[in-house]
PDB file with one MODEL, atoms N, CA, C and O in Angstrom:
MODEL        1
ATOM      1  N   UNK A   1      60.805 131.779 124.385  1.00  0.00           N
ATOM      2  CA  UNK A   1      61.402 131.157 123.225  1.00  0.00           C
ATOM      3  C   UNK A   1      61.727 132.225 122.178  1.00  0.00           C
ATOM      4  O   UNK A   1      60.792 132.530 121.437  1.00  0.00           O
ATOM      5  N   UNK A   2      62.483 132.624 122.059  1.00  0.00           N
ATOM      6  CA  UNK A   2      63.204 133.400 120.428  1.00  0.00           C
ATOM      7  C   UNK A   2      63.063 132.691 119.451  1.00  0.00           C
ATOM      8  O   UNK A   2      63.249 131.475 119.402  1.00  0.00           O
ATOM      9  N   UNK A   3      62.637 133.573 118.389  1.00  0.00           N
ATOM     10  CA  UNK A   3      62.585 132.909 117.161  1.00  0.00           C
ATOM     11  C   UNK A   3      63.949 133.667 116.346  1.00  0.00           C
ATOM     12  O   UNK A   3      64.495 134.770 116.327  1.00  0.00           O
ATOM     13  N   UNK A   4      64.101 132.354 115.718  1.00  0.00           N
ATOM     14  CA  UNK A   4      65.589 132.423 115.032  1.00  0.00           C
ATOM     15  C   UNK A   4      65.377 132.594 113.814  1.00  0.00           C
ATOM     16  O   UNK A   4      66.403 132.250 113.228  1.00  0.00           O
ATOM     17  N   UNK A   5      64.404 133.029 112.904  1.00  0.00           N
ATOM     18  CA  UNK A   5      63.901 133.324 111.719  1.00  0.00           C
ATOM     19  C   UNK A   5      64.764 134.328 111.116  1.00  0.00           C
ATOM     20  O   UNK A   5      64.832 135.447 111.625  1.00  0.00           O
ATOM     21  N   UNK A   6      65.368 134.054 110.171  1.00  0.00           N
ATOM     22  CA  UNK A   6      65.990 135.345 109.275  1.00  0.00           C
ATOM     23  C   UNK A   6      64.655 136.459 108.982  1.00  0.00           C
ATOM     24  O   UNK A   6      63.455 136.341 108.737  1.00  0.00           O
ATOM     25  N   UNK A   7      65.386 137.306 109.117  1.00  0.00           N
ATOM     26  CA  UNK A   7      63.920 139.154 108.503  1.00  0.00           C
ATOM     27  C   UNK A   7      64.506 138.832 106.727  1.00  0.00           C
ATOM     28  O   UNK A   7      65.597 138.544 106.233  1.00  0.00           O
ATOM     29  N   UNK A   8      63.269 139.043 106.244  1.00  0.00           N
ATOM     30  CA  UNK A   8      63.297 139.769 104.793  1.00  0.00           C
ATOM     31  C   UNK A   8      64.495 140.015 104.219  1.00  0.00           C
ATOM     32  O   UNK A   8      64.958 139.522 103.191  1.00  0.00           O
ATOM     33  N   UNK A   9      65.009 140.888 105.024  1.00  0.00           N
ATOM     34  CA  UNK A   9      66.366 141.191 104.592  1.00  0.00           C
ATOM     35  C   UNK A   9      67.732 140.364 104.954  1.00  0.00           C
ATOM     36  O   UNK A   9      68.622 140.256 104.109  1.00  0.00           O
ATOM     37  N   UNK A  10      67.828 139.885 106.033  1.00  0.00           N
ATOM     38  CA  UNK A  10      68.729 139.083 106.204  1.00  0.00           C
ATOM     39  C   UNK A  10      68.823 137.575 105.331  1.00  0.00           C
ATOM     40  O   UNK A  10      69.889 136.978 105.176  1.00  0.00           O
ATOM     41  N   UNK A  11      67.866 137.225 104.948  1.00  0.00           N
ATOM     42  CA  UNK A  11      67.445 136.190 104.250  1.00  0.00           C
ATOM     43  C   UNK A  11      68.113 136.545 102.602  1.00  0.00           C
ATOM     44  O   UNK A  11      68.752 135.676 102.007  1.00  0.00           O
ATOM     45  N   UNK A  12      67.897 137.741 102.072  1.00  0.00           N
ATOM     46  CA  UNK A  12      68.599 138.245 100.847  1.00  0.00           C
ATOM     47  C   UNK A  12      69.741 138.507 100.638  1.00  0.00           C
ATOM     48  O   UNK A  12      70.416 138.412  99.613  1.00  0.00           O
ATOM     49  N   UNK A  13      70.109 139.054 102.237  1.00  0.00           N
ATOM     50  CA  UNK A  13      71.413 138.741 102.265  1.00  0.00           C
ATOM     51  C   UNK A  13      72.331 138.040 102.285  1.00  0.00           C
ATOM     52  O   UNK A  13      73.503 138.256 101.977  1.00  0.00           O
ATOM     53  N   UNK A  14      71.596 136.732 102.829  1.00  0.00           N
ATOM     54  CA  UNK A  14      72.219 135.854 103.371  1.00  0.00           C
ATOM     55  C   UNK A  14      72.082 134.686 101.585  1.00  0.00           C
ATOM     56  O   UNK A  14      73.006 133.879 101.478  1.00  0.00           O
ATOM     57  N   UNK A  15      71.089 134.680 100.478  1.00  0.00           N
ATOM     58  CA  UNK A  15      71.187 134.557  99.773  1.00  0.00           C
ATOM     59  C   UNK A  15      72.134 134.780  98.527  1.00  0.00           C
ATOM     60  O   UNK A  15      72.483 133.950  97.687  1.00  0.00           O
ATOM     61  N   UNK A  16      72.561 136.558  98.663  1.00  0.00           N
ATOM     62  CA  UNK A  16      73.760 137.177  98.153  1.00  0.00           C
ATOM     63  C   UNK A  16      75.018 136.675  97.845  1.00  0.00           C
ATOM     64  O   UNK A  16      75.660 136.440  96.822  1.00  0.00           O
ATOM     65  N   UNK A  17      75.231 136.548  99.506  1.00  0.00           N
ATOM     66  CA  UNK A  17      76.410 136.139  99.948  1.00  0.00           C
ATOM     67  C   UNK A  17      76.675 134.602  99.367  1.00  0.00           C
ATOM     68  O   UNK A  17      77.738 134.500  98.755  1.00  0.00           O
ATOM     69  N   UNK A  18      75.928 133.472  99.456  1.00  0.00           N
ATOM     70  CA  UNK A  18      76.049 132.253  98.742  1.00  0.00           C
ATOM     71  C   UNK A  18      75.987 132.326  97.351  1.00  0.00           C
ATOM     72  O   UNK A  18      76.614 131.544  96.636  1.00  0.00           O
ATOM     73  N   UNK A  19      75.227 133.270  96.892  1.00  0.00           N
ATOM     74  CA  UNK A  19      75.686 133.344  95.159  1.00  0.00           C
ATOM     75  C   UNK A  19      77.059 133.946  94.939  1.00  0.00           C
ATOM     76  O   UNK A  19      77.474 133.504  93.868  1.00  0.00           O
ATOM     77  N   UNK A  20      77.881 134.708  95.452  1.00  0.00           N
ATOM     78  CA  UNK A  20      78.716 135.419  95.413  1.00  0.00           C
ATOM     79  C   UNK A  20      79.755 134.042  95.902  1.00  0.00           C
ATOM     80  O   UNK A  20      80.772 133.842  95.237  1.00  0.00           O
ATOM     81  N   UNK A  21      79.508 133.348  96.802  1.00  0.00           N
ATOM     82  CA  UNK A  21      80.528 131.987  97.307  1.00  0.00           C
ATOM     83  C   UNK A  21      80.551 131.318  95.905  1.00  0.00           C
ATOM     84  O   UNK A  21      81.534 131.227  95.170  1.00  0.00           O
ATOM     85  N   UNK A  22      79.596 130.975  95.723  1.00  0.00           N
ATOM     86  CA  UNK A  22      79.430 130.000  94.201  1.00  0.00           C
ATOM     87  C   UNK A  22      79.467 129.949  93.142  1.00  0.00           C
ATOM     88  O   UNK A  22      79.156 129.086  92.322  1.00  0.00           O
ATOM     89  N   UNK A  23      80.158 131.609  93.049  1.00  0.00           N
ATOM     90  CA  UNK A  23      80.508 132.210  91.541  1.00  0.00           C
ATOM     91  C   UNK A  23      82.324 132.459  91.814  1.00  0.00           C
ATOM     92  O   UNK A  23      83.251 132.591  91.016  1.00  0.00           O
ATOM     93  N   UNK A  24      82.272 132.444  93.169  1.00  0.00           N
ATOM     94  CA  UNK A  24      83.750 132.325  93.255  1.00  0.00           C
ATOM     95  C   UNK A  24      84.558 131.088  93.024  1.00  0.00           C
ATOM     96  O   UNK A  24      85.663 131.013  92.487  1.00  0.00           O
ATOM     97  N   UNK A  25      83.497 129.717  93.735  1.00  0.00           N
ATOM     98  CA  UNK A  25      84.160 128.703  93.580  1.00  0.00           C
ATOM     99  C   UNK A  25      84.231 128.399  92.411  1.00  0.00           C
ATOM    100  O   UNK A  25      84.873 127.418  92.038  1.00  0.00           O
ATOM    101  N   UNK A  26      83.589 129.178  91.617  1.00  0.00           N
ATOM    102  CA  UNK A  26      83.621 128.411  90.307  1.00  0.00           C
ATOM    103  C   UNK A  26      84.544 128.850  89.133  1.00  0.00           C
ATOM    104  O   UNK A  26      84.780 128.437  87.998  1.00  0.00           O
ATOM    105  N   UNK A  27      84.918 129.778  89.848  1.00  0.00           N
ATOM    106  CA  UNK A  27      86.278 130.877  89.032  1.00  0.00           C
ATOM    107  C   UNK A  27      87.234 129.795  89.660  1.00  0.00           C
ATOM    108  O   UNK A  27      88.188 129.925  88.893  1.00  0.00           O
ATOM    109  N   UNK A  28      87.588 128.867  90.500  1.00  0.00           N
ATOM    110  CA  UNK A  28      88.548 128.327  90.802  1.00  0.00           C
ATOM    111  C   UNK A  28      89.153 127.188  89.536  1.00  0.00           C
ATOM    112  O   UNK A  28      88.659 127.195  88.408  1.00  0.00           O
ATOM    113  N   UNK A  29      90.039 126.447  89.848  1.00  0.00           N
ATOM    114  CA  UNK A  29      90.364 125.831  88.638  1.00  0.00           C
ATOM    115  C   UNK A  29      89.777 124.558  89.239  1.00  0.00           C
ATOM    116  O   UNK A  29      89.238 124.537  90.345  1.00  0.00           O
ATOM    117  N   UNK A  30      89.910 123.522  88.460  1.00  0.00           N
ATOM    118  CA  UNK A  30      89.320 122.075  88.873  1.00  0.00           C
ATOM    119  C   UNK A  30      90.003 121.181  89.729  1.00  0.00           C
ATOM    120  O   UNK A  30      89.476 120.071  89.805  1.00  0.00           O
ATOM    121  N   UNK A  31      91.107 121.370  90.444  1.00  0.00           N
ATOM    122  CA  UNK A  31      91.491 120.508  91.162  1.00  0.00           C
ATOM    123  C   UNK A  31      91.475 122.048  92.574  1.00  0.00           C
ATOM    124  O   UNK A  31      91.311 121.735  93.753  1.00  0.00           O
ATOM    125  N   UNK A  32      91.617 123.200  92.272  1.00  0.00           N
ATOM    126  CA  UNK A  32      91.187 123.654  93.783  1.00  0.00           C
ATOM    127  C   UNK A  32      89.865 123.526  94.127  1.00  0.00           C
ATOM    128  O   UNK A  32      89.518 123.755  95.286  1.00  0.00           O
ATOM    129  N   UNK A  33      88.839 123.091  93.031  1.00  0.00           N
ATOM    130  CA  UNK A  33      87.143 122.892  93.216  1.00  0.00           C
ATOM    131  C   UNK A  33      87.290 121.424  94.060  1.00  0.00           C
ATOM    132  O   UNK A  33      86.725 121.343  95.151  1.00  0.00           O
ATOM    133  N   UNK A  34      87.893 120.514  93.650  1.00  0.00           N
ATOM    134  CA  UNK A  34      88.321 119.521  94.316  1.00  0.00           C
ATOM    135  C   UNK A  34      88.489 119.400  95.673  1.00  0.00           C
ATOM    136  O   UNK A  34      87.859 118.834  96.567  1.00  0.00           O
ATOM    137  N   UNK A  35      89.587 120.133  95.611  1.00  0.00           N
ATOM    138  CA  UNK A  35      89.973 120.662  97.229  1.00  0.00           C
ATOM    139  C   UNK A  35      88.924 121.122  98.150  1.00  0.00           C
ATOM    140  O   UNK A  35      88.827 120.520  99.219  1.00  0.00           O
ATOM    141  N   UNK A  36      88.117 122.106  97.901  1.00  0.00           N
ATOM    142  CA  UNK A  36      87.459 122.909  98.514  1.00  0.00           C
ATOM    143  C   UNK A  36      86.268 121.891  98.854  1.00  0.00           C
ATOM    144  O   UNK A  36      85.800 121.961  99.990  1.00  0.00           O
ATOM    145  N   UNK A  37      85.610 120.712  97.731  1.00  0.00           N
ATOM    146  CA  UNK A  37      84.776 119.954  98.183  1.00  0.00           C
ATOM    147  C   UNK A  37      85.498 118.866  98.687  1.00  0.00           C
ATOM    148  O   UNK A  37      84.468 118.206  98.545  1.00  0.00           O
ATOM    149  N   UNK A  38      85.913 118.440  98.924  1.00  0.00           N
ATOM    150  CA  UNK A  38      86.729 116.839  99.806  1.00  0.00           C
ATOM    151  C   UNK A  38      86.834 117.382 101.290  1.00  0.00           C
ATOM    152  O   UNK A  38      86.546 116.749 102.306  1.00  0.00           O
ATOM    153  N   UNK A  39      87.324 118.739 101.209  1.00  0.00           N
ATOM    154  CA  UNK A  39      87.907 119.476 102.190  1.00  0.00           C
ATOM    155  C   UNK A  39      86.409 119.734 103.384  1.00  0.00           C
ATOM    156  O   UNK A  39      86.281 119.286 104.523  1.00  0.00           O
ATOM    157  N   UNK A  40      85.572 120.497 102.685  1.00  0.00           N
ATOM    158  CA  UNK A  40      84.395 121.057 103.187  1.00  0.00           C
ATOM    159  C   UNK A  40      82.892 120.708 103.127  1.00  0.00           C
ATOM    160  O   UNK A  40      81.987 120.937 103.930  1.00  0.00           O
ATOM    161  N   UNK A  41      82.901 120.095 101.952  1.00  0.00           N
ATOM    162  CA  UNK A  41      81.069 119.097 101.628  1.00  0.00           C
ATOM    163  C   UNK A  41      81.771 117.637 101.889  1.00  0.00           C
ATOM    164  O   UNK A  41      81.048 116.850 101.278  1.00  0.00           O
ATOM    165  N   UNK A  42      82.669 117.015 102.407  1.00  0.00           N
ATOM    166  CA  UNK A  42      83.064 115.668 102.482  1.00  0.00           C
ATOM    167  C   UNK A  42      83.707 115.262 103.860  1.00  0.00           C
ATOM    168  O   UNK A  42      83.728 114.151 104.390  1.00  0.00           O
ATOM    169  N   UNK A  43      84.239 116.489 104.310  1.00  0.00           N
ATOM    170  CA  UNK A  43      84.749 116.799 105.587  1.00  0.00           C
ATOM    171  C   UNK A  43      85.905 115.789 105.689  1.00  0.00           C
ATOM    172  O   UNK A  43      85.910 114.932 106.573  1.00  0.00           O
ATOM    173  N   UNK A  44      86.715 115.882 104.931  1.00  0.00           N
ATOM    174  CA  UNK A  44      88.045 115.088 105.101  1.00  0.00           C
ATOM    175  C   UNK A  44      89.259 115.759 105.090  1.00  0.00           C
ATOM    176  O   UNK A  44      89.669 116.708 104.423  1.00  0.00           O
ATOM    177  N   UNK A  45      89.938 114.820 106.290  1.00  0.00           N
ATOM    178  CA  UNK A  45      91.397 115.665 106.544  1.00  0.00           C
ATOM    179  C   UNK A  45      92.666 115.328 105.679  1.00  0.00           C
ATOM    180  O   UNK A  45      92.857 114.413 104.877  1.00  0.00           O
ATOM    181  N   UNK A  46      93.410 116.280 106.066  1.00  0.00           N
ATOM    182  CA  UNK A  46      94.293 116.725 104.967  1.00  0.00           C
ATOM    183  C   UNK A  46      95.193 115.039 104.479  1.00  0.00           C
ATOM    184  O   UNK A  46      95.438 114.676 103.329  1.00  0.00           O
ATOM    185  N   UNK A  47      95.416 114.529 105.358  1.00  0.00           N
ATOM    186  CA  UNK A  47      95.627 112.901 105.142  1.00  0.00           C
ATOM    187  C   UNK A  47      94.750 112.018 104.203  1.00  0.00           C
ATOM    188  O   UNK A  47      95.256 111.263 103.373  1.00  0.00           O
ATOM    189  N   UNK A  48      93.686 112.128 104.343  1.00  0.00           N
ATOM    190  CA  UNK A  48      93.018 111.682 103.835  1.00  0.00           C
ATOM    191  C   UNK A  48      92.232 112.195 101.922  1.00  0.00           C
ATOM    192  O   UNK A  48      91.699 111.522 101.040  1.00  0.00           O
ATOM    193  N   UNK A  49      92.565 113.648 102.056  1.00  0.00           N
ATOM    194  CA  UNK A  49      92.688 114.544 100.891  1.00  0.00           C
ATOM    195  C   UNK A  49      94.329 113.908  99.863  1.00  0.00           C
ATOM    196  O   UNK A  49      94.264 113.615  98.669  1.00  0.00           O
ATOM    197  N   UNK A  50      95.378 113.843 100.533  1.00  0.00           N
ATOM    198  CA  UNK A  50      96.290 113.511 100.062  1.00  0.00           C
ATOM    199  C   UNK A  50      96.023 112.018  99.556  1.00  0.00           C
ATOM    200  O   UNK A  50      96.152 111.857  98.343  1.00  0.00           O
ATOM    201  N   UNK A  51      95.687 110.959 100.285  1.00  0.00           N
ATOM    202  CA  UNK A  51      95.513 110.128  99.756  1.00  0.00           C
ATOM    203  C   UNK A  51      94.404 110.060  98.262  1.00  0.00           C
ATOM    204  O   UNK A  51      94.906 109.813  97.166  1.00  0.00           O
ATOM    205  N   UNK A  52      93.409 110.224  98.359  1.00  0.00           N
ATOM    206  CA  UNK A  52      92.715 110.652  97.206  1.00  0.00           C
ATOM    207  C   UNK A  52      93.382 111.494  96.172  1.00  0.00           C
ATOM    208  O   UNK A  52      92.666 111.313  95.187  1.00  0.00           O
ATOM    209  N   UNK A  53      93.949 111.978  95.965  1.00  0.00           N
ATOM    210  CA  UNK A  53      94.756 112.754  95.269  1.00  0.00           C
ATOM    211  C   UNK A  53      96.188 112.436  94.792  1.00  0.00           C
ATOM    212  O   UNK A  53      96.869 113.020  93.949  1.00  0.00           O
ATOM    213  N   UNK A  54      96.360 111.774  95.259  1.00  0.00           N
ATOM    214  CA  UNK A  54      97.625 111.119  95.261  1.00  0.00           C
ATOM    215  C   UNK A  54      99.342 111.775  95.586  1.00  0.00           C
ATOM    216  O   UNK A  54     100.474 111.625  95.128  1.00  0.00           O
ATOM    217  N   UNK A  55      98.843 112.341  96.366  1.00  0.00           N
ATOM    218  CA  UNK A  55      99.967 113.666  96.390  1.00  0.00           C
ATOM    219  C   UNK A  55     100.353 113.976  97.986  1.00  0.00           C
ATOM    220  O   UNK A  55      99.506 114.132  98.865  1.00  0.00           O
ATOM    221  N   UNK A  56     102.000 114.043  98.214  1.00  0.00           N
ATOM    222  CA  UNK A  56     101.720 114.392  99.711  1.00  0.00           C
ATOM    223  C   UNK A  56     100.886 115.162 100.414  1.00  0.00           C
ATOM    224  O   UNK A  56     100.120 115.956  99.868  1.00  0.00           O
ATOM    225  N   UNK A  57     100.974 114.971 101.873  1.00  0.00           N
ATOM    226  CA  UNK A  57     100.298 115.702 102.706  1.00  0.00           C
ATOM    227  C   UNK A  57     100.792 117.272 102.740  1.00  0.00           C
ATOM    228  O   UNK A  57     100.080 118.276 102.720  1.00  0.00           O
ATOM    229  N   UNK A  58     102.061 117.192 102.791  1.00  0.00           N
ATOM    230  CA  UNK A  58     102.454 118.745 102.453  1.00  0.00           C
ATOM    231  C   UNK A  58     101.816 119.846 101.437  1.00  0.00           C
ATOM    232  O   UNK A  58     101.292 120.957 101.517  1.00  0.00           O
ATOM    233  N   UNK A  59     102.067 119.153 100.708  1.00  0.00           N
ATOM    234  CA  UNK A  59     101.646 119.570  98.984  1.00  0.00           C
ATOM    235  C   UNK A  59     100.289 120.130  99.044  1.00  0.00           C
ATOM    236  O   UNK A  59      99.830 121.214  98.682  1.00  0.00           O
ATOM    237  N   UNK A  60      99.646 118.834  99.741  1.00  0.00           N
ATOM    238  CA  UNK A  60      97.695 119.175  99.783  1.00  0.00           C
ATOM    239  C   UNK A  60      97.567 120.652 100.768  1.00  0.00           C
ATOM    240  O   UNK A  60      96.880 121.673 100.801  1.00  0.00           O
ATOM    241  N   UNK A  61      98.516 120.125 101.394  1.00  0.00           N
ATOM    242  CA  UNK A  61      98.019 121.877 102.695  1.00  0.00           C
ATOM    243  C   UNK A  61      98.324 123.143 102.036  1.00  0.00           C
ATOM    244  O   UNK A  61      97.781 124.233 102.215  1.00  0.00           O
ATOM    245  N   UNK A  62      99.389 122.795 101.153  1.00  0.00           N
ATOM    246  CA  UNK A  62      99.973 124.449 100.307  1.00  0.00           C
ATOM    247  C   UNK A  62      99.117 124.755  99.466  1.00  0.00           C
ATOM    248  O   UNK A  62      98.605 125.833  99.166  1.00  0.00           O
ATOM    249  N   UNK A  63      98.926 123.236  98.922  1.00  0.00           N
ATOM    250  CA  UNK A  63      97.668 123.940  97.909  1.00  0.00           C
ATOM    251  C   UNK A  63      95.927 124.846  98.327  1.00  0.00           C
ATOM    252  O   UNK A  63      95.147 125.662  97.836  1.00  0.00           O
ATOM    253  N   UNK A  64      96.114 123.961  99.585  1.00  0.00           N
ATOM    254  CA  UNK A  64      94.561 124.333 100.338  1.00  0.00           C
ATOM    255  C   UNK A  64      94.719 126.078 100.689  1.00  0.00           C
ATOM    256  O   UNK A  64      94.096 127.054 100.271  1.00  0.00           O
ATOM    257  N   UNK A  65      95.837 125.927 101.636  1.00  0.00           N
ATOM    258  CA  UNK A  65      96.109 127.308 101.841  1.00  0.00           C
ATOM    259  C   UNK A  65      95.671 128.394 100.870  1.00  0.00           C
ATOM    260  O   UNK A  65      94.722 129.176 100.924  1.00  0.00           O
ATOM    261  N   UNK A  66      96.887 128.174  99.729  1.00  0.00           N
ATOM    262  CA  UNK A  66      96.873 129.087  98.430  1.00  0.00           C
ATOM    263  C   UNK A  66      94.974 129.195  97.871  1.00  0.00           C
ATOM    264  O   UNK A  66      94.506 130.236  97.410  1.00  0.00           O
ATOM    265  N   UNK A  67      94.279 128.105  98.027  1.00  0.00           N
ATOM    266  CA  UNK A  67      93.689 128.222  97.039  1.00  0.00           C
ATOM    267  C   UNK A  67      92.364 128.565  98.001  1.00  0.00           C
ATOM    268  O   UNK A  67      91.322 128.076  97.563  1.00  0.00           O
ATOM    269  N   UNK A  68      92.258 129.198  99.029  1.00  0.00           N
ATOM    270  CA  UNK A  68      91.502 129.548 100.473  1.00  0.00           C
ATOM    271  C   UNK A  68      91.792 131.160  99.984  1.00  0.00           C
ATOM    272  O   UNK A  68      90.778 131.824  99.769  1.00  0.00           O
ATOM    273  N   UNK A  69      92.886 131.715  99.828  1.00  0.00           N
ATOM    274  CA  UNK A  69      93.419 132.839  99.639  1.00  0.00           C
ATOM    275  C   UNK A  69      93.088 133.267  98.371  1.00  0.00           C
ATOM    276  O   UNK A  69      92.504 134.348  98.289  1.00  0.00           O
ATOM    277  N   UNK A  70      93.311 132.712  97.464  1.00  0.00           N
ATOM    278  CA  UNK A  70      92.027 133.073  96.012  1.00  0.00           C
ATOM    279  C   UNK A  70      90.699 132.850  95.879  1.00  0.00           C
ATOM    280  O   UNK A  70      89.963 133.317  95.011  1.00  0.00           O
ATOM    281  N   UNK A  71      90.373 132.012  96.900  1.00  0.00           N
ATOM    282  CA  UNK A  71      88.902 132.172  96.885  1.00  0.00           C
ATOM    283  C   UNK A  71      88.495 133.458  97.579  1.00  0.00           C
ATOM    284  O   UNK A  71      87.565 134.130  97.133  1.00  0.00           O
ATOM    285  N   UNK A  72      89.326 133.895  98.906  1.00  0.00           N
ATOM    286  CA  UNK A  72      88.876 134.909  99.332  1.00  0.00           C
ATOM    287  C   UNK A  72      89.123 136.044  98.436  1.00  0.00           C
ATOM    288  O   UNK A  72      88.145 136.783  98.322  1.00  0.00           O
ATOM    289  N   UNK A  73      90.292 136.425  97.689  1.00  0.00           N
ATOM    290  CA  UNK A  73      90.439 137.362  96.780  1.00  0.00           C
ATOM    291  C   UNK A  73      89.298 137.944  95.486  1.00  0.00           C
ATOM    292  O   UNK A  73      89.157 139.090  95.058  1.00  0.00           O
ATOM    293  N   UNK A  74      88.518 136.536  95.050  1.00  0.00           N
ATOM    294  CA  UNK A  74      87.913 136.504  94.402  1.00  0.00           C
ATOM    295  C   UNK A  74      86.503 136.774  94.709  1.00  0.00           C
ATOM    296  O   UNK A  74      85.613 136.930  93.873  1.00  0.00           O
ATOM    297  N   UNK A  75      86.349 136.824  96.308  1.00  0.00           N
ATOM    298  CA  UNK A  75      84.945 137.004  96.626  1.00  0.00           C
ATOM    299  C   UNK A  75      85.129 137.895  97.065  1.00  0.00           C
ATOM    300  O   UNK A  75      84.105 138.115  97.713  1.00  0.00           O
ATOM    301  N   UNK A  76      86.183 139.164  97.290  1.00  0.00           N
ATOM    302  CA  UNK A  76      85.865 140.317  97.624  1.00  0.00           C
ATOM    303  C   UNK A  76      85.771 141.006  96.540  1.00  0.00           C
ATOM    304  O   UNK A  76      84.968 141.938  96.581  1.00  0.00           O
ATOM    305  N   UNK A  77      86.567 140.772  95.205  1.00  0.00           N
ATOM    306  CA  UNK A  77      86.563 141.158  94.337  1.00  0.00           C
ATOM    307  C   UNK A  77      85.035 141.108  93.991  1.00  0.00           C
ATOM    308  O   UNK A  77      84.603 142.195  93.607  1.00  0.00           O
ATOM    309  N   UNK A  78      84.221 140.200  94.037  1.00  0.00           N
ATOM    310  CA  UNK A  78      82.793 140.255  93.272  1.00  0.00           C
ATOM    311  C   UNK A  78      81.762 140.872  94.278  1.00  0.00           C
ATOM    312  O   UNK A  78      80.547 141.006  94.130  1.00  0.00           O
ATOM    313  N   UNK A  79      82.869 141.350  95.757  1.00  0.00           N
ATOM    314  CA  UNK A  79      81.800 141.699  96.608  1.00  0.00           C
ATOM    315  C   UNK A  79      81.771 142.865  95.907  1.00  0.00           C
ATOM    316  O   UNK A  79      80.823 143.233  95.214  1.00  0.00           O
ATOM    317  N   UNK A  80      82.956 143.549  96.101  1.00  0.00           N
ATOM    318  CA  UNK A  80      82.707 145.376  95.436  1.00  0.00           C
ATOM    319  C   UNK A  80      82.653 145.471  94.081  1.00  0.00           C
ATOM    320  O   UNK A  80      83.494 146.167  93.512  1.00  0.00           O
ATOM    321  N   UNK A  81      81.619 144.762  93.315  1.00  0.00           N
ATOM    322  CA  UNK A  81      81.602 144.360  91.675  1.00  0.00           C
ATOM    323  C   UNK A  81      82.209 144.272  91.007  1.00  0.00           C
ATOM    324  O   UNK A  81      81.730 144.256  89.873  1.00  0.00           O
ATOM    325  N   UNK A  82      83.879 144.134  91.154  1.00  0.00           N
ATOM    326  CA  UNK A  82      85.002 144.028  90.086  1.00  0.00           C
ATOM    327  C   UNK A  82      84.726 142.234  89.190  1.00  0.00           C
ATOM    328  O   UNK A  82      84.765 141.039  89.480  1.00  0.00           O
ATOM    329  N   UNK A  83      84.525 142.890  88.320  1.00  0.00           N
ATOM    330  CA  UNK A  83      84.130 141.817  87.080  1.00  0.00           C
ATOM    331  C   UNK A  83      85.624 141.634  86.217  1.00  0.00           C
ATOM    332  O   UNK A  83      86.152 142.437  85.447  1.00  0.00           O
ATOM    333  N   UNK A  84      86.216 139.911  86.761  1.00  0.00           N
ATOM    334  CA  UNK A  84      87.888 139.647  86.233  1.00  0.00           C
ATOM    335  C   UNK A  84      87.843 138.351  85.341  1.00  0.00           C
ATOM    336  O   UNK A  84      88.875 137.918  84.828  1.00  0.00           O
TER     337      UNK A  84
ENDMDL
END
């Protein structure tokens, strides 16, 4: 049996990395915070995002896209400490 236990360190790391997610999401504006939770803590598809929102299905995916791409921008940015 393997134990699947994070080490010391992976555990801090792995802590890091979620503070660094959650300082990004929060640099987002309020309807991509939206997005990102309907999308990912709610697990709903893009049909179903549009409906809640009231906005086509198109619309919801451009926005998801775009706002996937500033989240990542923003978490590399705070990976290598650039403070924006």
């Amino acid at each position: 049996m393997e134990d699947d236990a994070l080490t010391p360190e992976q555990y801090t790391e792995q802590q890091e990395n979620y503070e660094r997610l959650y300082q990004s999401i929060a640099r987002l504006t309020a309807l991509q915070r939206e997005l990102v939770r309907l999308r990912y803590r709610n697990g709903l598809r893009f049909a179903e995002i549009a409906a809640v929102l009231e906005k086509p299905e198109g619309t919801v995916r451009q926005l998801f896209v775009r706002t996937v791409r500033q989240l990542r921008t923003i978490y590399d940015q705070l990976e290598r400490g650039e403070q924006r």
